[in-house]
DOLUM-402130 format. One record per residue (C-alpha): residue number from 1; residue in one letter; x, y, z. Coordinates in steps of 0.1 Angstrom, whole numbers, plus 5000, padded with zeros to 4 digits. Layout:
<rs>
(NUM, A, (X, Y, Z))
...
</rs>
This chain:
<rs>
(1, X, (1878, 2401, 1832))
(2, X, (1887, 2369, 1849))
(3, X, (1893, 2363, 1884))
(4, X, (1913, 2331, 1904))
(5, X, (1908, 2323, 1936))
(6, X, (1941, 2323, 1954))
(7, X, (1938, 2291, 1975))
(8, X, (1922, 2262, 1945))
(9, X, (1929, 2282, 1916))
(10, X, (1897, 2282, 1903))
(11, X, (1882, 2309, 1877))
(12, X, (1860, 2335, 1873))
(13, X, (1845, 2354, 1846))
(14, X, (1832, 2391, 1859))
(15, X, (1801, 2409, 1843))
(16, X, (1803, 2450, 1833))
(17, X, (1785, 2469, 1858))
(18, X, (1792, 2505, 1870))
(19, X, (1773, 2500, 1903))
(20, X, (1809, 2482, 1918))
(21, X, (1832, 2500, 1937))
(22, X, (1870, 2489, 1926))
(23, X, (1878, 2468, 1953))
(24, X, (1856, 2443, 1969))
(25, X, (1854, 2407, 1984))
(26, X, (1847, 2375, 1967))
(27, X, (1843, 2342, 1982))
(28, X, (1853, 2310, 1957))
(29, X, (1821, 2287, 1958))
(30, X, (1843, 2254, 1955))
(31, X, (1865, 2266, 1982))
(32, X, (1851, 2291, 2007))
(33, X, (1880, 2310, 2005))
(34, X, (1877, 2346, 2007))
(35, X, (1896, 2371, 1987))
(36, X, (1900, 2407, 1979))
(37, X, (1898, 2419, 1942))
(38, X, (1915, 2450, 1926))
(39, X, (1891, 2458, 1897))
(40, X, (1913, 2469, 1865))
(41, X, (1882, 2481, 1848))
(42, X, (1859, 2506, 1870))
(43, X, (1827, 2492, 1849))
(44, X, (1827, 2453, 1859))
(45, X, (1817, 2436, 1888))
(46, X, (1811, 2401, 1895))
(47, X, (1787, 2374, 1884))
(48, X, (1781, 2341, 1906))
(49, X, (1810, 2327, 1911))
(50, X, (1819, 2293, 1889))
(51, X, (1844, 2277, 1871))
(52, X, (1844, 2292, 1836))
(53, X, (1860, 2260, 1816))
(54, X, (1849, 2223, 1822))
(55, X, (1890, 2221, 1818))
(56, X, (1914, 2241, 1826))
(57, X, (1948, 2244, 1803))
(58, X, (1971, 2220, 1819))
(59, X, (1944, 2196, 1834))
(60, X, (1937, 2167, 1812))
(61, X, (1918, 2139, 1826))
(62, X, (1883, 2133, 1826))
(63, X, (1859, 2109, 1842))
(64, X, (1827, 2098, 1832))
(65, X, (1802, 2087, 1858))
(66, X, (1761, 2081, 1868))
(67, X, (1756, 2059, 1897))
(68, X, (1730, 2046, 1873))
(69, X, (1734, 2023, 1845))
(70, X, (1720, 2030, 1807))
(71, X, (1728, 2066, 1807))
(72, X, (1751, 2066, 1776))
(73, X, (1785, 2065, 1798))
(74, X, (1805, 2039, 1772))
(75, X, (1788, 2058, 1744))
(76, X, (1803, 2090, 1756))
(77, X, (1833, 2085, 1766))
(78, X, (1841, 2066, 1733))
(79, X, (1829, 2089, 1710))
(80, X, (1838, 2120, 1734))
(81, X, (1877, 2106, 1729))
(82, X, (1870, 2099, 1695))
(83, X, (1862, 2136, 1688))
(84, X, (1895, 2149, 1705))
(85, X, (1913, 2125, 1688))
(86, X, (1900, 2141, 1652))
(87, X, (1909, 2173, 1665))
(88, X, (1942, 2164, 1665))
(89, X, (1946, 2154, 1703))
(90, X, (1965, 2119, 1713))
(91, X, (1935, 2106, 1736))
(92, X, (1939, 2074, 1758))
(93, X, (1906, 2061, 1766))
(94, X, (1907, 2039, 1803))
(95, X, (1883, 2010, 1805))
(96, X, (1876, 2006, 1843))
(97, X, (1844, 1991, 1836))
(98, X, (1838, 1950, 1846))
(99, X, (1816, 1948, 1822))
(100, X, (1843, 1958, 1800))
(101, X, (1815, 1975, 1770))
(102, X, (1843, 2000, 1758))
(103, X, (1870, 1972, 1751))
(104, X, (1842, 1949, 1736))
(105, X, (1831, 1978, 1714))
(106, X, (1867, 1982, 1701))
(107, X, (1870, 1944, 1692))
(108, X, (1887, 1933, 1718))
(109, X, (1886, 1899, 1737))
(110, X, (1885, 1891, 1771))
(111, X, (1926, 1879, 1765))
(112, X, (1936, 1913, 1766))
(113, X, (1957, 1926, 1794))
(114, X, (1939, 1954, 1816))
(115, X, (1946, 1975, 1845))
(116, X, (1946, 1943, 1867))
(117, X, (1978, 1931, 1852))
(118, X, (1991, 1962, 1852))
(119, X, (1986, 1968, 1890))
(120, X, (1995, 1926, 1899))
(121, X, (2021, 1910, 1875))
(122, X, (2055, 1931, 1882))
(123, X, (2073, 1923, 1848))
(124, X, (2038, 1938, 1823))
(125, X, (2044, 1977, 1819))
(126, X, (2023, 2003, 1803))
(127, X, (2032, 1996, 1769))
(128, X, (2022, 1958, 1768))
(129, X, (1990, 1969, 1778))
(130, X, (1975, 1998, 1761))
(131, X, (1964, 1991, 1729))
(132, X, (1966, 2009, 1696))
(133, X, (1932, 2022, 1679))
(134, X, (1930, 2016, 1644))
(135, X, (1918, 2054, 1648))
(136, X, (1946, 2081, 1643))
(137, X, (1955, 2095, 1680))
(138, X, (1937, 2070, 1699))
(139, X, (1943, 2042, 1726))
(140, X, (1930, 2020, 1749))
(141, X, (1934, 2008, 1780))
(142, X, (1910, 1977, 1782))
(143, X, (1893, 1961, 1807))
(144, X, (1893, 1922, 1811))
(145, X, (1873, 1893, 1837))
(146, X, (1903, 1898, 1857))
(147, X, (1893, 1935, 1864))
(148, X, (1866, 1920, 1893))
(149, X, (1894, 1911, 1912))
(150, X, (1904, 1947, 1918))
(151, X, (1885, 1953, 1944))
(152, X, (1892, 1921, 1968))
(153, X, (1925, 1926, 1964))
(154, X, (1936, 1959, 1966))
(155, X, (1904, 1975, 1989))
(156, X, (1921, 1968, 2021))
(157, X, (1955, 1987, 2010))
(158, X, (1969, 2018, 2022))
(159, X, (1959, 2047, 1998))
(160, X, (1938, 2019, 1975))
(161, X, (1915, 2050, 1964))
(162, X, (1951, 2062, 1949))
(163, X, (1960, 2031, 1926))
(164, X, (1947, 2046, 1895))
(165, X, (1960, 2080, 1898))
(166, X, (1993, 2066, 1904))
(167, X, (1994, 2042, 1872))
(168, X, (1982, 2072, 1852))
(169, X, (2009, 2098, 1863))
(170, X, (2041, 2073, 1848))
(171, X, (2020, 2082, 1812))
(172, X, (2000, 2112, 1816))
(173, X, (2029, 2136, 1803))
(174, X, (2028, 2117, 1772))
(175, X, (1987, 2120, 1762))
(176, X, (1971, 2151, 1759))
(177, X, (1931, 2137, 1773))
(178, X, (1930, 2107, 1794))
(179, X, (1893, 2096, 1796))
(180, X, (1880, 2070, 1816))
(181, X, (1847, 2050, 1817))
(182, X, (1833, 2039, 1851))
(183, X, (1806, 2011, 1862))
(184, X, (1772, 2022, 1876))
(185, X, (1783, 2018, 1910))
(186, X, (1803, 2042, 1932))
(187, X, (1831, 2016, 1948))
(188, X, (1869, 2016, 1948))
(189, X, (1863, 2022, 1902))
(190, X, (1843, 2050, 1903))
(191, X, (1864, 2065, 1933))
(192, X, (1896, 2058, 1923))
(193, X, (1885, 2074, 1887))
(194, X, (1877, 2109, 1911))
(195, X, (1909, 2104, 1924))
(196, X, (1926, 2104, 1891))
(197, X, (1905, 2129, 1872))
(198, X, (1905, 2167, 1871))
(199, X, (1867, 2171, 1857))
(200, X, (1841, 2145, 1854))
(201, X, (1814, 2143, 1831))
(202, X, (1782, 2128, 1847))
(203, X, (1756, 2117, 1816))
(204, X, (1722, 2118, 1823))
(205, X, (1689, 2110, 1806))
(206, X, (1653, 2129, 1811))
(207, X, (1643, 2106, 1834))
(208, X, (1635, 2106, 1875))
(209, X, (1664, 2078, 1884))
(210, X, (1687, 2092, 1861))
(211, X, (1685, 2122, 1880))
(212, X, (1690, 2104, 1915))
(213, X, (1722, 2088, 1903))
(214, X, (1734, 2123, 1895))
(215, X, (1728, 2135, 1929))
(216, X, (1744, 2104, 1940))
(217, X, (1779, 2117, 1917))
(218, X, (1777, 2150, 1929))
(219, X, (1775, 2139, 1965))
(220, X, (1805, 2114, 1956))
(221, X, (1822, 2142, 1941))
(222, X, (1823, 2165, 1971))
(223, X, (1837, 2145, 1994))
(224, X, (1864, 2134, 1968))
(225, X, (1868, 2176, 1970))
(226, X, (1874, 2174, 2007))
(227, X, (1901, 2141, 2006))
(228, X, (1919, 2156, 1978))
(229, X, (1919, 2191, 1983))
(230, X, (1918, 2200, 1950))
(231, X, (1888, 2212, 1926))
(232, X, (1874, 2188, 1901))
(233, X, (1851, 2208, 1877))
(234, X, (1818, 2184, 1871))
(235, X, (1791, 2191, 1845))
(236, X, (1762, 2174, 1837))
(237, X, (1754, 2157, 1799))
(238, X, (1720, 2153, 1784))
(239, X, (1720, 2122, 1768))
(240, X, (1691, 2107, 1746))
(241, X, (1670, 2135, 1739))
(242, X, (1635, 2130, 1728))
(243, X, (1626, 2170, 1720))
(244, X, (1589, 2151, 1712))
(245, X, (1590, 2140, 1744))
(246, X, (1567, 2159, 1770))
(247, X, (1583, 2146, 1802))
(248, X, (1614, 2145, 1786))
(249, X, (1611, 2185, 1779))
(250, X, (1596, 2189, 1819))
(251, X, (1626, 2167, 1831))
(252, X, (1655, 2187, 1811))
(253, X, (1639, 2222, 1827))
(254, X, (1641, 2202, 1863))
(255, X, (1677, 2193, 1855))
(256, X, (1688, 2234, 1845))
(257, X, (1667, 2248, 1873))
(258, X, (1687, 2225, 1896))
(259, X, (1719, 2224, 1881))
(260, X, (1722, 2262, 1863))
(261, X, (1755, 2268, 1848))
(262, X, (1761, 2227, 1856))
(263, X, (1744, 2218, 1825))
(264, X, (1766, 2216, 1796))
(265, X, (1753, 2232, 1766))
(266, X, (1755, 2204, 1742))
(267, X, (1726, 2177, 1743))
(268, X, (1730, 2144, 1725))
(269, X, (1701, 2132, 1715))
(270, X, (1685, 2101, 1705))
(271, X, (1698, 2089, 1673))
(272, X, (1693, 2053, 1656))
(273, X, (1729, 2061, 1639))
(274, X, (1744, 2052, 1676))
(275, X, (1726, 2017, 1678))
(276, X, (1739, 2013, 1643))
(277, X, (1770, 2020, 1653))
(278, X, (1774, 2002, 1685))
(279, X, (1767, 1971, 1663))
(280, X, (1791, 1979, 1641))
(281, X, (1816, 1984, 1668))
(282, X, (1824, 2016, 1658))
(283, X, (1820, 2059, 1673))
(284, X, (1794, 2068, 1661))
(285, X, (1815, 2102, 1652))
(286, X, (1832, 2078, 1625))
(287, X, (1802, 2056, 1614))
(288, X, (1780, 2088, 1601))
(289, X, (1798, 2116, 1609))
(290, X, (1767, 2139, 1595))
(291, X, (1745, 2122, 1624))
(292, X, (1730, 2145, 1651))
(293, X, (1749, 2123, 1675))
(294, X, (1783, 2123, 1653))
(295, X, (1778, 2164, 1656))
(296, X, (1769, 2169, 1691))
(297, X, (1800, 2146, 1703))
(298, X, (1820, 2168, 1683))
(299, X, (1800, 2201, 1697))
(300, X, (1807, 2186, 1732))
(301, X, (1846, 2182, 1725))
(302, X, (1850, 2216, 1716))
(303, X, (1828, 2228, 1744))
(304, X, (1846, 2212, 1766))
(305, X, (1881, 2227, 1754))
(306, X, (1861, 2259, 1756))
(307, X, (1865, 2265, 1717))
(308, X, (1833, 2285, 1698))
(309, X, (1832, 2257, 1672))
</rs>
């Protein structure tokens, strides 16, 4: 049986138990809203409350964010879009990264037009700046040098944490995933991505300051709750597995005992068949799609739609 909280919407999934009278209380853990519920079935009660998909039919964008840098963010949110895109989802990918990895990764120079031109040259519209993949289903919107200048112009605005959110509504009905690829650094990029998305992923090695920068998310994350008033689902990515390493193996039982049902299933793990294909400038999903990487990315796309496989 499934359950949604009356005020954010957000689902449960209840557990059988004959203990439970029919009616009780339940308070929603992302909202503190408390409501009554009318048991159909006399022999389930509830579990802890959480959300029970990562996305929600109807909600579409996703953000991909660690305050620290190295964490596999480009890497997942390429071949994360990548695997929609194979399962037959159209899948815009958002650079809104200076550093601009993503666009670099898919060949593109520093002369391409980015969501800086978008947002300051009135006559440029959506379609002279996204560019076409040479992968069925997939797009890009790249990032460019110009990108810095975001945030002098535009932090001192009315609403500025709202610029991307806004850009990304006049196309959204058209894509079925938006994804978008943040900097190591939680400033107006990383917020205005919050603002925009309706889950983010946060990618995380085994490693101590891996681990701060996800507190550092989560933190960013609530208070993106509070402004907002809406939920947005976060879970937490394994990325680079060593399952020889010892701390690695301490670390990842740290990260579950902390983060529970947080923790998405799938781990990626550390494959030379990514390297190869970050030189290649290609997802690794379509360099060597038999890779462990290749089949966890697609493992984590169809986690994430909630499919079994």
């Amino acid at each position: 049986m499934i359950i949604i909280c009356e005020k954010c919407q957000a689902r449960y999934r209840l557990a059988e138990n004959t203990d439970t009278p029919p009616i009780f209380k339940a308070r929603c853990s992302k909202c503190s809203h408390v409501f009554t519920v009318h048991r159909t079935d006399t022999a389930i009660q509830p579990l802890v409350l959480d959300e029970t998909s990562l996305l929600p039919e109807g909600h579409k964008i996703i953000a991909v964010c660690n305050q620290k840098g190295g964490v596999g963010k480009t890497s997942t949110a390429m071949n994360l879009g990548m695997s929609l895109a194979l399962m037959k989802k159209r899948v815009l990918l958002v650079d809104f990264d200076m550093q601009a990895s993503l666009s670099i990764i898919f060949g593109l120079n520093n002369q391409a037009k980015s969501f800086y031109d978008l947002m300051h040259t009135p006559e440029i519209k959506f379609s002279d700046v996204i560019k076409k993949t040479k992968y069925p289903n997939l797009w890009l919107l790249p990032s460019n040098p110009n990108l810095t200048l975001l945030n002098k112009k535009n932090i001192n605005e009315k609403d500025f944490e709202h610029i991307l959110r806004n850009k990304l509504e006049i196309i959204k009905d058209e894509i079925d995933h938006i994804i978008i690829d943040t900097p190591p650094s939680i400033e107006l990029f990383t917020l205005n991505a919050l603002m925009a998305s309706d889950a983010v992923i946060i990618p995380t090695q085994c490693e101590f300051l891996s681990m701060h920068g996800v507190s550092h998310i989560e933190e960013a994350i609530k208070t993106v709750r509070k402004i907002k008033d809406k939920k947005i689902n976060y879970r937490i990515l394994v990325t680079m597995f060593s399952g020889e390493n010892t701390a690695a193996k301490v670390i990842y039982k740290k990260i579950k005992d902390r983060y529970q049902d947080r923790v998405l299933d799938t781990i990626i793990e550390f494959d030379v068949k990514m390297q190869e294909a970050q030189i290649m400038n290609a997802p690794v999903v379509e360099y060597d799609k038999n890779s462990p990487s290749a089949r966890q990315y697609l493992s984590l796309a169809n986690e994430i739609l909630g499919k079994t496989s």
